[in-house]
C-alpha positions in Angstrom: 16.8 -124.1 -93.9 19.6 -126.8 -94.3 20.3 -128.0 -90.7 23.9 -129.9 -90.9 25.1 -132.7 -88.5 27.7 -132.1 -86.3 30.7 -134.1 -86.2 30.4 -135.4 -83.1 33.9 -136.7 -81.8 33.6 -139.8 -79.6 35.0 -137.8 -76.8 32.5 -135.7 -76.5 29.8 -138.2 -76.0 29.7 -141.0 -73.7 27.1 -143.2 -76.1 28.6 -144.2 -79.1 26.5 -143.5 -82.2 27.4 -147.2 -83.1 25.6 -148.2 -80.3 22.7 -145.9 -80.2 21.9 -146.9 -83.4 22.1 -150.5 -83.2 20.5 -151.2 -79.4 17.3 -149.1 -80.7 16.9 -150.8 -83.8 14.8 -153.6 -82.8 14.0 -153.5 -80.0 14.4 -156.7 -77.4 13.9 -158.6 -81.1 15.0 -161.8 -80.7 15.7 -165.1 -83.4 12.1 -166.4 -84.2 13.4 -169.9 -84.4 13.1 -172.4 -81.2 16.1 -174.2 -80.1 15.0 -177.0 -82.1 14.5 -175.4 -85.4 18.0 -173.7 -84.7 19.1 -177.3 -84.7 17.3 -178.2 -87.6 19.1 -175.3 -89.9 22.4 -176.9 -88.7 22.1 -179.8 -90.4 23.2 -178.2 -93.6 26.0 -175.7 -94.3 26.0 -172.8 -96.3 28.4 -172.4 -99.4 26.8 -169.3 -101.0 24.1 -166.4 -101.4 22.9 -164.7 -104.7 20.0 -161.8 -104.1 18.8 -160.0 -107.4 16.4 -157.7 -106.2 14.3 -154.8 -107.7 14.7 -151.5 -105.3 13.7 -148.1 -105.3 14.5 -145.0 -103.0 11.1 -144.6 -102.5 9.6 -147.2 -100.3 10.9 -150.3 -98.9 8.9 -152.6 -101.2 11.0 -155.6 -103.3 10.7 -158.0 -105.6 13.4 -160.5 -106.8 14.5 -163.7 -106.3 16.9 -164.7 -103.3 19.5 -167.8 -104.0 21.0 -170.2 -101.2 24.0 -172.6 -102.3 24.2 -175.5 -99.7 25.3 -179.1 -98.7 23.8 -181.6 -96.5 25.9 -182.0 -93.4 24.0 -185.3 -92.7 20.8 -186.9 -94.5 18.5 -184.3 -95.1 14.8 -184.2 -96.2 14.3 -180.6 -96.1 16.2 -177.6 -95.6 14.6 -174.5 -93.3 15.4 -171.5 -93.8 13.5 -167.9 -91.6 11.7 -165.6 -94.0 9.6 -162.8 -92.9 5.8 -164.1 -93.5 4.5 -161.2 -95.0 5.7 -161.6 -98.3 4.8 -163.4 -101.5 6.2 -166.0 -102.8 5.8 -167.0 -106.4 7.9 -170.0 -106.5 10.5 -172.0 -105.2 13.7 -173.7 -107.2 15.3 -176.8 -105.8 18.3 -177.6 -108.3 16.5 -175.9 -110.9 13.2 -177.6 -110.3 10.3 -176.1 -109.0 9.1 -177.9 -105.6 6.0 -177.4 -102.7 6.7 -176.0 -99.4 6.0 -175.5 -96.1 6.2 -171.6 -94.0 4.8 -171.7 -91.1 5.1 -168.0 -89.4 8.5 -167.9 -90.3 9.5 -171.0 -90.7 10.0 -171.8 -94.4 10.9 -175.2 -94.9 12.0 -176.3 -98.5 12.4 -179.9 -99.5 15.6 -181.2 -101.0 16.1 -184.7 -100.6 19.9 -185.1 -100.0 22.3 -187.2 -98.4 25.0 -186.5 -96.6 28.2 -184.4 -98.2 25.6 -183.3 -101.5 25.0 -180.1 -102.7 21.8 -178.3 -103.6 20.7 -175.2 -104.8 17.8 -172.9 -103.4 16.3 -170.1 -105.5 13.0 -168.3 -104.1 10.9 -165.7 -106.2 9.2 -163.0 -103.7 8.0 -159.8 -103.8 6.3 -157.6 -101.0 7.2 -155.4 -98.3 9.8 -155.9 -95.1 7.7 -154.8 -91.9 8.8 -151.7 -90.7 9.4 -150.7 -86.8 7.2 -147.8 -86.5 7.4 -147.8 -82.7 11.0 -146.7 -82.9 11.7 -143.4 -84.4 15.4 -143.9 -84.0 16.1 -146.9 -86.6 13.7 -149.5 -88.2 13.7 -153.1 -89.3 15.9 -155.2 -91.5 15.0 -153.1 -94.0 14.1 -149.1 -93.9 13.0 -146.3 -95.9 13.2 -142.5 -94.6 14.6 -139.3 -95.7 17.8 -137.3 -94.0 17.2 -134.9 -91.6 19.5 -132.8 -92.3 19.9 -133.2 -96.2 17.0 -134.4 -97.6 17.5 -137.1 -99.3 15.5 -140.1 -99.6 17.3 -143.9 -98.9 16.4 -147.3 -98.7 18.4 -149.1 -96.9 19.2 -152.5 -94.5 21.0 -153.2 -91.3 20.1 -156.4 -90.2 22.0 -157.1 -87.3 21.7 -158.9 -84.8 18.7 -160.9 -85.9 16.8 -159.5 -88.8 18.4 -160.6 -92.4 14.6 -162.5 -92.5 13.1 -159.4 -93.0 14.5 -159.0 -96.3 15.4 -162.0 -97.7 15.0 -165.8 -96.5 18.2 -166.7 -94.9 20.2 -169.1 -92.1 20.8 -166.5 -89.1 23.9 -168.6 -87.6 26.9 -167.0 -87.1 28.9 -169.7 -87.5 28.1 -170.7 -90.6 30.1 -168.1 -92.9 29.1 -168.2 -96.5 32.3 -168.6 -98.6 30.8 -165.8 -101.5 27.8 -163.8 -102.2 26.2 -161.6 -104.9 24.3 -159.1 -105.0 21.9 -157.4 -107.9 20.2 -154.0 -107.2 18.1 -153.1 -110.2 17.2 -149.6 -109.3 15.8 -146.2 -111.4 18.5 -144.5 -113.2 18.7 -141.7 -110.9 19.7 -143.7 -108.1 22.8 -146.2 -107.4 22.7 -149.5 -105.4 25.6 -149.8 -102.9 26.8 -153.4 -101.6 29.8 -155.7 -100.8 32.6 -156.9 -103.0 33.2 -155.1 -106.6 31.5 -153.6 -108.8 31.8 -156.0 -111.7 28.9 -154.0 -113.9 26.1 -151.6 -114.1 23.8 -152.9 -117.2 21.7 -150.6 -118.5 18.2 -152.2 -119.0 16.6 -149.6 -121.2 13.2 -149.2 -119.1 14.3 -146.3 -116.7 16.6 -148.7 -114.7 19.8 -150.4 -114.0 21.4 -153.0 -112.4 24.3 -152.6 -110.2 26.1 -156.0 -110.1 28.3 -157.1 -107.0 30.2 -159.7 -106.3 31.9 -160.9 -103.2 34.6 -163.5 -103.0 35.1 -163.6 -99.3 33.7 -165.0 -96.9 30.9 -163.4 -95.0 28.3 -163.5 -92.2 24.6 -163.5 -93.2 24.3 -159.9 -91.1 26.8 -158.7 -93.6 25.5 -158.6 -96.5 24.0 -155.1 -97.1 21.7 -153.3 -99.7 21.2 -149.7 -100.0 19.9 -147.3 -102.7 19.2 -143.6 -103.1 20.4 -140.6 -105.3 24.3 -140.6 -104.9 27.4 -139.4 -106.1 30.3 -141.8 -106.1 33.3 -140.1 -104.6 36.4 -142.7 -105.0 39.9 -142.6 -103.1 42.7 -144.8 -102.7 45.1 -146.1 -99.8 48.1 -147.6 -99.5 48.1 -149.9 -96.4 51.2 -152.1 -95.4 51.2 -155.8 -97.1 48.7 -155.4 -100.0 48.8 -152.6 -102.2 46.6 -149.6 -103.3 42.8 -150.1 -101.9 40.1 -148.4 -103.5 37.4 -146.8 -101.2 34.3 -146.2 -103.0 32.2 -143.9 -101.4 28.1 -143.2 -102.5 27.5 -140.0 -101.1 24.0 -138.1 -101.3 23.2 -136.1 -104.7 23.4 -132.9 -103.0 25.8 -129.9 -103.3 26.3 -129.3 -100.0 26.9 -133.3 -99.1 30.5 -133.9 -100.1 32.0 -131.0 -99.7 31.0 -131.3 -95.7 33.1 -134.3 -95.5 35.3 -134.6 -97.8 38.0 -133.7 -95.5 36.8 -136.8 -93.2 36.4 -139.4 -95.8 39.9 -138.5 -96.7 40.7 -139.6 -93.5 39.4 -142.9 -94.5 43.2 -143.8 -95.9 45.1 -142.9 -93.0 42.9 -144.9 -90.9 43.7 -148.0 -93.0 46.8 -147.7 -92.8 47.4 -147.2 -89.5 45.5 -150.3 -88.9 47.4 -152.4 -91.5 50.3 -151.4 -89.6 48.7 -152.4 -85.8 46.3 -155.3 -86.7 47.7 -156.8 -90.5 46.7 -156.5 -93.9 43.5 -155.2 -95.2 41.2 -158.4 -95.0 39.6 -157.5 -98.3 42.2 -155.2 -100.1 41.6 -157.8 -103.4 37.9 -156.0 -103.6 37.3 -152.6 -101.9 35.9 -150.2 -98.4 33.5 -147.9 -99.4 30.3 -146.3 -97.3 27.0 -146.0 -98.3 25.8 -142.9 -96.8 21.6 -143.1 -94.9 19.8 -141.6 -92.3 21.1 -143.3 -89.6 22.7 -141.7 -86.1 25.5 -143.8 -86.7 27.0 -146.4 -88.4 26.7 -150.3 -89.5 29.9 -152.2 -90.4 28.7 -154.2 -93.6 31.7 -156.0 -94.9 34.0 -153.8 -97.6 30.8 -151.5 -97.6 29.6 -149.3 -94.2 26.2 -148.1 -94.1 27.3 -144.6 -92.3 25.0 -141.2 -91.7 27.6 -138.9 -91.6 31.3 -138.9 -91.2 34.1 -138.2 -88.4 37.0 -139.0 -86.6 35.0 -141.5 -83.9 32.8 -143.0 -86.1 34.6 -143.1 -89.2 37.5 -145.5 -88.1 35.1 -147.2 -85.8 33.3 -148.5 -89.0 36.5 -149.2 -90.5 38.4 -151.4 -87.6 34.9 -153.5 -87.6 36.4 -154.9 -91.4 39.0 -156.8 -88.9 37.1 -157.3 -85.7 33.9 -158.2 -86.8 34.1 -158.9 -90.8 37.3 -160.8 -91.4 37.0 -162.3 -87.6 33.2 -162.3 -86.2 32.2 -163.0 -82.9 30.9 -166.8 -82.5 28.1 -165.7 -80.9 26.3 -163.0 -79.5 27.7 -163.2 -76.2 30.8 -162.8 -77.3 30.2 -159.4 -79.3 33.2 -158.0 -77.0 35.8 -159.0 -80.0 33.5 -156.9 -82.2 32.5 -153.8 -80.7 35.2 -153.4 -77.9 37.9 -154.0 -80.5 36.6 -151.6 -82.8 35.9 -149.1 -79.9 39.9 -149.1 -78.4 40.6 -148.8 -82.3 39.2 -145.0 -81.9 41.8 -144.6 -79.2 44.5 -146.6 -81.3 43.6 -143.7 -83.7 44.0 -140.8 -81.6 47.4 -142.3 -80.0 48.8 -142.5 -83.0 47.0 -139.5 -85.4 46.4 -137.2 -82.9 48.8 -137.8 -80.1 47.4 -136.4 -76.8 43.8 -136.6 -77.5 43.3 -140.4 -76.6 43.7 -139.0 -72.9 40.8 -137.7 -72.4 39.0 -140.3 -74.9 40.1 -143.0 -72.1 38.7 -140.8 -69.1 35.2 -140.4 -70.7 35.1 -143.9 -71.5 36.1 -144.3 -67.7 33.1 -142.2 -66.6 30.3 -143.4 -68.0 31.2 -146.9 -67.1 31.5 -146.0 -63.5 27.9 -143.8 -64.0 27.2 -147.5 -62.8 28.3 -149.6 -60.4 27.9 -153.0 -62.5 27.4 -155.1 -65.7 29.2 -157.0 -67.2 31.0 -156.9 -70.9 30.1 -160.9 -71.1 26.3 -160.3 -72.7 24.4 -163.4 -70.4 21.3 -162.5 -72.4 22.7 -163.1 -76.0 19.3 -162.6 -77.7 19.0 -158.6 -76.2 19.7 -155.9 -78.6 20.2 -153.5 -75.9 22.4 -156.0 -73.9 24.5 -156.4 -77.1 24.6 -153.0 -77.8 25.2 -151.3 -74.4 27.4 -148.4 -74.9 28.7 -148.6 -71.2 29.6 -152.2 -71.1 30.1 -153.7 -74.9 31.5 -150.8 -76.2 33.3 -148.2 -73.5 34.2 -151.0 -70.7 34.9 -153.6 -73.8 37.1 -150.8 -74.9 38.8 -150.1 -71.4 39.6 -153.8 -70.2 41.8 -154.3 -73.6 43.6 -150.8 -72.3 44.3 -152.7 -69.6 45.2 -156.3 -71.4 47.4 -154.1 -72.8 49.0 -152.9 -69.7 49.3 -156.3 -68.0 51.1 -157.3 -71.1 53.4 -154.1 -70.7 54.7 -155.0 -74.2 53.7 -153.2 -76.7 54.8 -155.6 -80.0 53.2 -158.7 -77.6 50.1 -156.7 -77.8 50.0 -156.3 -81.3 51.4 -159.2 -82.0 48.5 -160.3 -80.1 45.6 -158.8 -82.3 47.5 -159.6 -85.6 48.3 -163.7 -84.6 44.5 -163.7 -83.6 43.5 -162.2 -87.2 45.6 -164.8 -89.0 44.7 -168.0 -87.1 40.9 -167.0 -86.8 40.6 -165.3 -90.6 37.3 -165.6 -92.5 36.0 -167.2 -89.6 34.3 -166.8 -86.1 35.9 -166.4 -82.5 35.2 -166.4 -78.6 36.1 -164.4 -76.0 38.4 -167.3 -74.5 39.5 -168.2 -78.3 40.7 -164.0 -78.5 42.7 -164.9 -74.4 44.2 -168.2 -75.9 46.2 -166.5 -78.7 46.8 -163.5 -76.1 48.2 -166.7 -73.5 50.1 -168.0 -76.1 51.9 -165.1 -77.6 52.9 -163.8 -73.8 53.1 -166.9 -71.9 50.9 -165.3 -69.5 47.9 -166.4 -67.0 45.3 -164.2 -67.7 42.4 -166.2 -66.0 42.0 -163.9 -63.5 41.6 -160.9 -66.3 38.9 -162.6 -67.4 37.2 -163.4 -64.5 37.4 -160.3 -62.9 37.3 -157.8 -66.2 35.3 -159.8 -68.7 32.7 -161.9 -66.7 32.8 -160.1 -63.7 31.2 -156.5 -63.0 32.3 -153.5 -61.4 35.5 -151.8 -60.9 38.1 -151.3 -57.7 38.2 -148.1 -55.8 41.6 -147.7 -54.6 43.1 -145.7 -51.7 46.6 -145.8 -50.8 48.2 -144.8 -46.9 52.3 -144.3 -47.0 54.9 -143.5 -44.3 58.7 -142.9 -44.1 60.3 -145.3 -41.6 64.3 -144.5 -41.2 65.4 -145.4 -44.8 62.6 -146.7 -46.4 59.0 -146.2 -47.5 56.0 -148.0 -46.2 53.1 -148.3 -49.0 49.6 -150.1 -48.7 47.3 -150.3 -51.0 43.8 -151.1 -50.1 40.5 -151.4 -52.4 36.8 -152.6 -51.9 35.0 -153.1 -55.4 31.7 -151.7 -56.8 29.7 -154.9 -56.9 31.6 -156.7 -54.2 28.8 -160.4 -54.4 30.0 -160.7 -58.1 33.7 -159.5 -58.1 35.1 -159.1 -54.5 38.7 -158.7 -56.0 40.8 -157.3 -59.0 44.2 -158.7 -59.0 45.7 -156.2 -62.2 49.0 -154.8 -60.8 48.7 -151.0 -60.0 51.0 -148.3 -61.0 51.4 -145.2 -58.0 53.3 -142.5 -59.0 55.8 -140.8 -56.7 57.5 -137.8 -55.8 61.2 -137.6 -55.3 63.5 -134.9 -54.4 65.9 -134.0 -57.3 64.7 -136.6 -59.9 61.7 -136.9 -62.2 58.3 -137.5 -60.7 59.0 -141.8 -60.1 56.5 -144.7 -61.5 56.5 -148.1 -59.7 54.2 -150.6 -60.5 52.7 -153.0 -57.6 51.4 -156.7 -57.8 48.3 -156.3 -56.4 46.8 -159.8 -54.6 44.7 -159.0 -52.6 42.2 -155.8 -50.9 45.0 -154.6 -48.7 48.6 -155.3 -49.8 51.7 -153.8 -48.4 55.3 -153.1 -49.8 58.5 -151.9 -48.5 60.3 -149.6 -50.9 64.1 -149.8 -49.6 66.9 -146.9 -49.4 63.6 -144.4 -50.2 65.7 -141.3 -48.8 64.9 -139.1 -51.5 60.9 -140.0 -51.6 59.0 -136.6 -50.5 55.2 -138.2 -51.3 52.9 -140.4 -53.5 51.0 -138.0 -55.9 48.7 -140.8 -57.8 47.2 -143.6 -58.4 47.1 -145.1 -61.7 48.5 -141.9 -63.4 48.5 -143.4 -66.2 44.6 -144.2 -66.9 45.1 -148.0 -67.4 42.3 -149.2 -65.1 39.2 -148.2 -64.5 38.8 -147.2 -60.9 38.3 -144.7 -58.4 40.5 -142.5 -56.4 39.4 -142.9 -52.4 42.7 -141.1 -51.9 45.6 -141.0 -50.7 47.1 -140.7 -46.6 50.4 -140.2 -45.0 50.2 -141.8 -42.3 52.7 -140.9 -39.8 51.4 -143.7 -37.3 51.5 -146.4 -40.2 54.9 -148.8 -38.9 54.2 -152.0 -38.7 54.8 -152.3 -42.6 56.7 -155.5 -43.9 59.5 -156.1 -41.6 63.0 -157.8 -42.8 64.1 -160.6 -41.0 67.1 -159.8 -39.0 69.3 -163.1 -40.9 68.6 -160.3 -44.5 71.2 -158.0 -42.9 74.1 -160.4 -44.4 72.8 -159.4 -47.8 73.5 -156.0 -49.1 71.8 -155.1 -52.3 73.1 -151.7 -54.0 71.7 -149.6 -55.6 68.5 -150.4 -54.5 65.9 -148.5 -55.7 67.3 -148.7 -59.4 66.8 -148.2 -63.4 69.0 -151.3 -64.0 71.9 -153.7 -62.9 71.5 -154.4 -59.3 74.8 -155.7 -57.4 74.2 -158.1 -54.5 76.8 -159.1 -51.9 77.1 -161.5 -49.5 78.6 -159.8 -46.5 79.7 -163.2 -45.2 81.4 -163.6 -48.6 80.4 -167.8 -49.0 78.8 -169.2 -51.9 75.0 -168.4 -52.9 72.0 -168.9 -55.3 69.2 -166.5 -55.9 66.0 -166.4 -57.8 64.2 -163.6 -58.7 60.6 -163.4 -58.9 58.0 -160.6 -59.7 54.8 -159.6 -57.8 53.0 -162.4 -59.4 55.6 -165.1 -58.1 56.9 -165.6 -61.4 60.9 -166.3 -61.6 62.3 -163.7 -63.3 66.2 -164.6 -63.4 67.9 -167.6 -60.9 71.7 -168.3 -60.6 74.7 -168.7 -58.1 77.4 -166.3 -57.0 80.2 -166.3 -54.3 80.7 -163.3 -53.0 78.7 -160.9 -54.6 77.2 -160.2 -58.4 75.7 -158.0 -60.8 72.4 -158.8 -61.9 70.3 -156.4 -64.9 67.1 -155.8 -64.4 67.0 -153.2 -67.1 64.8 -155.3 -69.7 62.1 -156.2 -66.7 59.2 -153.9 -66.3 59.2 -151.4 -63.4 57.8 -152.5 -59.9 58.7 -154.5 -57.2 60.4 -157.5 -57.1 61.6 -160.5 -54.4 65.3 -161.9 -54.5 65.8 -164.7 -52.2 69.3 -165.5 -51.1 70.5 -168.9 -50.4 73.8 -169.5 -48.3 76.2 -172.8 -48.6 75.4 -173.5 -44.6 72.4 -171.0 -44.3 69.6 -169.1 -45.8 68.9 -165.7 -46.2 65.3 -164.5 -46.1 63.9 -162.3 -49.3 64.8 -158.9 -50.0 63.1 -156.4 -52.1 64.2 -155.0 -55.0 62.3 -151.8 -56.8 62.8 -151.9 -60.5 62.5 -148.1 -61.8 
């Protein structure tokens, strides 16, 4: 009986298929290399890679030759590359001349003889078979063979991140050091296709029961990138139109079987609207001048190999997940593995980017699942401190759901939309074809806003944990007494979160009311003026923009001692006060003034002078609470407190 996968949404399941997929892989694999032979692979720089390989959909087992185009970055005796030891090696080509090396476990080291600034050329014959991970039912190595569950078909395929291109070909596994092209020849039986990156500049047939699918690449790409995979597909070819580039052909190889693309056709449609969208949020297409496609293998999820995803099934959650990785994580790729955040937390709030703008409504609850699995735990962190992990770099909870959740909330400290996006499209321009940090991704945010977001970072990005907020509120006469008060969930990391806080409130005769707080410390208190019509505070954080949890909220009818006004800020009158806009301030005394405004954080907002009395607009200023303080020709007038609605 054919058993078909279910198109499991992300919001029904708190561990992305992403994730699954990738953190059980390996395995805790790390790099084979020491520190020092790291080191030792820096001293040259990569320009290009060339694999022609012979492949079947039948077994793992290559043979082919694997080409490395380099230049010395300094004097250099030999080049080392890491190559999996249990292949063959026929020979080895040094600008065209065959030469002796050394491989030691999987160290190959190849002589070359350069100085500094000179190109050579590296070409090694192999054959043999990549190891394979039986231990872990769930993926396999750099290289797998298996056959679908659920349609039968038989793949070959690779996935080799973080840490296992060496399993399939010999390579330099530094992610800084971007090769500026690639190629990539699958000679395979004629029943089958070979999927990879860039276009499809030929398929020769070679008369023998074969052919040879020719790629080419002319962008710049990662080593982990670069993808093979082979079976008996169907190519299924649409086209977008995203903004700034033109049509964009996606390729798709989907599995020779009747029931295969007619399953999800609908949801590779999909594939053009996502683009399109994301165009539109994060820029042009990175690769629109070649192709996106998906190879389609037994994997519970997906793999985001540049203009060419490696995918076991299609839908919404998964789908654009893949497809927001050609951005964050292809064009841009994190600098190193501690810093997979602007990868897989990018790509993750792209799902909900997605649903806010395809399917208004539904990125709700996407946000409040997110939220509850990563308080299923009290801490981690989205920084990974062990950056040679799989499972660290791959945790659903942290990399993907809280890396998701903390840019919701960039977002909302931002509380400016075309800043935000702004944000994402400035960083995709300055860091293109290249790598980034965590701190490189909060520069450009710094920059574009002119905002301090150390604390963010701190707190949200190498700290761990969330708040848990509770609020108590009273009326005195005229006005409202708020405090807000939260412990944390791993207090001896992160004691204190410092995001501003949105409470919503109920008011007789008007719309439910949302006023956003400046929150400095665990226990802050606020004074909301002229709050006649305030019946009671209904939430906190109505919106969803932090993750946190609700301890609840108290009227207190014994809370009084509250902020108290300085007797002197009686000869200021401020009216309306609450308000949606202009403010008008008077003095009662009628002399000259100056005022500054500033907002929760103690930023100045707006500063002038006035005699008598003024109008000031607030209407372009985010809700919340701000502080005017009052200056008089012979006195001063202590602050006031404005509430921006």
């Amino acid at each position: 009986m054919l058993v078909l996968l279910p198109a499991i949404s992300f919001a029904q399941k708190k561990v992305h298929p992403c994730s699954d997929y990738k953190s059980h892989k390996t395995g805790a694999k790390s790099n084979t290399f020491s520190i020092a032979q790291i080191a030792e692979t820096e001293k040259y720089d990569v320009h290009y890679y060339s694999l022609d390989l012979n492949m079947t959909n039948t077994s793992t087992t290559l043979s082919g030759s694997a080409e490395m185009q380099a230049h010395a970055r300094e004097n250099l005796d030999s080049a080392l590359m890491e190559f999996y030891p249990g292949f063959n090696i026929d020979s080895i080509l040094v600008d065209g001349n065959n030469v002796n090396y050394n491989w030691t476990n999987t160290a190959l080291k190849i002589p070359v003889n350069k100085t500094t600034g000179e190109n050579f050329r590296i070409q090694v014959f192999y054959d043999g078979t990549p190891p394979t991970a039986t231990s872990n039912p769930l993926g396999g190595s750099g290289m797998t063979n298996d056959n679908s569950p659920s349609w039968g078909n038989l793949v070959t395929w690779s996935l080799s991140e973080a840490f296992v291109a060496y399993e399939w070909f010999p390579v330099k596994q530094s992610l800084k050091d971007k090769a500026d092209s690639s190629a990539v020849w699958l000679t395979v039986p004629t029943a089958c296709k070979g999927g990879s990156n860039g276009v499809l500049e030929n398929v020769v047939d070679l008369g023998n029961g074969t052919h040879r699918f020719e790629w080419k690449n002319n962008h710049m790409i990662d080593y982990y990138l670069i993808s093979v995979a082979v079976a008996e597909y169907v190519e299924y070819t649409i086209t977008a139109n995203p903004a700034g580039s033109g049509p964009v052909t996606i390729q798709n190889f989907v599995y020779n079987n009747p029931g295969t693309l007619p399953n999800f056709q609908d949801e590779i449609n999909e594939t053009a609207d996502f683009m399109e969208l994301y165009a539109d949020l994060f820029g042009p297409y990175p690769f629109a001048d070649q192709k996106y496609g998906h190879c389609m293998a037994p994997i519970g999820g997906g793999m985001e190999h540049q203009t060419m995803t490696t995918q076991g099934y299609f839908s919404l959650g998964l789908t654009d997940h893949e497809l927001a990785h050609q951005w964050f994580g292809d064009h841009v790729t994190c600098e190193s593995w501690a810093d997979i955040w602007v990868n897989e937390g990018f790509a993750s709030y792209a799902e909900y980017l997605t649903l806010e703008n395809l399917y208004p409504g539904d990125q709700v609850q996407d946000m409040a699942d997110r939220h509850q699995d990563i308080m299923s735990q009290t801490g981690g962190s989205v920084w990974v401190e062990d950056s040679l992990d799989d499972g660290a770099i791959f945790s659903s909870r942290l990399v993907y759901n809280k890396g998701a959740a903390i840019i919701h909330t960039l977002r909302f400290l931002m509380n400016d939309d075309d800043l935000f996006f702004q944000t994402l499209q400035d960083y995709q321009t300055i860091y293109s074809d290249s790598t980034a940090s965590a701190m490189d991704f909060i520069a450009v945010a710094e920059d574009v806003t002119g905002m301090d977001f150390s604390n963010y970072m701190e707190e949200w990005f190498y700290g761990e944990g969330f708040p848990r907020y509770s609020v108590r509120w009273n009326l005195v006469g005229n006005d409202m007494l708020v405090e807000i008060n939260h412990t944390t969930s791993k207090p001896i990391v992160t004691p204190l979160f410092t995001n501003d806080l949105e409470l919503r409130f109920d008011r007789t005769g008007v719309a439910d009311t949302i006023i956003r707080f400046a929150i400095t410390g665990n226990q802050n208190q606020f004074l909301i003026p002229n709050a006649t019509n305030y019946v009671n505070i209904l939430n906190i954080d109505p919106n969803n923009w932090i993750i946190n949890a609700n301890l609840g909220i108290v009227h207190d009818p014994n809370f009084v001692v509250g902020l108290e006004e300085q007797a002197a800020a009686e000869n200021i009158v401020i009216s309306p006060n609450p308000a949606n806009g202009p403010f008008t301030i008077t003095s009662v005394s009628g002399e000259d003034c100056s005022y500054t405004i500033v907002d929760g954080r103690g930023r100045v907002i707006s500063e002038g002078n006035f005699t008598g009395s003024t109008t000031i607009d607030l209407g372009n200023e985010a809700n919340g609470m701000y502080m005017i303080q009052v200056k008089g020709k012979t006195s001063e007038f202590v602050s006031r407190k404005l509430v921006k609605l």
